[in-house]
N, C-alpha and C positions, 0 to 999 in steps of 0.2 A: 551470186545467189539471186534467186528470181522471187519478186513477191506475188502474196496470193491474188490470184482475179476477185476482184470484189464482186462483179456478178456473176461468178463459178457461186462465190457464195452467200450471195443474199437467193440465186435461187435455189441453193441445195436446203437453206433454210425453210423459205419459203414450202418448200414440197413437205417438207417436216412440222412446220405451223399446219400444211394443210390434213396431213395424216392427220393428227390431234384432233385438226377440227370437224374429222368423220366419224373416227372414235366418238367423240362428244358427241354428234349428233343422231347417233347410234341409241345412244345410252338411252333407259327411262328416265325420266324425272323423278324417280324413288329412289334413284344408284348412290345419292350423296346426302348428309344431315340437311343442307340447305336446301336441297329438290324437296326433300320428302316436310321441311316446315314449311317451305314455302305453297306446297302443294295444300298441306292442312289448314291454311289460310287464306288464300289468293281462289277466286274463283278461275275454272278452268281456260274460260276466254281473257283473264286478265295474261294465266302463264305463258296463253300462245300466243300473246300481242310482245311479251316477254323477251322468248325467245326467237321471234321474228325480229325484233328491234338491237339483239344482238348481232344476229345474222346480218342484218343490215350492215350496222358497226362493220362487221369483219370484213363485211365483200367493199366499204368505203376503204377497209386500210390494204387492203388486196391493190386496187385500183393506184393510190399512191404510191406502191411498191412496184407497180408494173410502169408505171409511169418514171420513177427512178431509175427504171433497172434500165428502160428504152432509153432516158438521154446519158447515162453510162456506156450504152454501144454506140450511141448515134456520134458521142461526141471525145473526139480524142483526147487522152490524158494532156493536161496543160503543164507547160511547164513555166517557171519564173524566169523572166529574163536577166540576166546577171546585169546589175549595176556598179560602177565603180564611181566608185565616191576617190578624188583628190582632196587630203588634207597638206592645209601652207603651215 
């Protein structure tokens, strides 16, 4: 029995984080209870410094994911060297 490829699937995930976060950035800001108080409270250049600072966020944990997934290929699966221990 064969195990899964870990980046078969941290990228199939990946693609699925990224759908989501097209969706989302699709949407208005009126689509959800917290858009629509936040919007009744927050001046409009505050929401789009907001959501710019998210997008940030995302595209830094994109970069740490792409950077995992590169030394998962670059670098072969390690194995433990067997030791034997003699007990007297």
């Amino acid at each position: 029995m064969t195990s899964p490829d870990p980046t078969a699937e941290l990228a199939a995930r990946l693609a699925q984080l990224e759908e989501r976060l097209a969706a989302l950035e699709e949407r208005a800001p009126d689509d959800d209870a917290l858009g629509s108080l936040l919007a009744g409270l927050l001046p409009a250049e505050a929401l789009r410094h907001m959501r710019a600072a998210r997008r940030s966020d995302l595209l830094a944990i994109r970069v740490l994911l792409d950077r995992w997934l590169a030394r998962l290929e670059r670098e072969p699966a390690r194995r433990r060297r067997r030791e034997s221990i003699h007990l007297d």
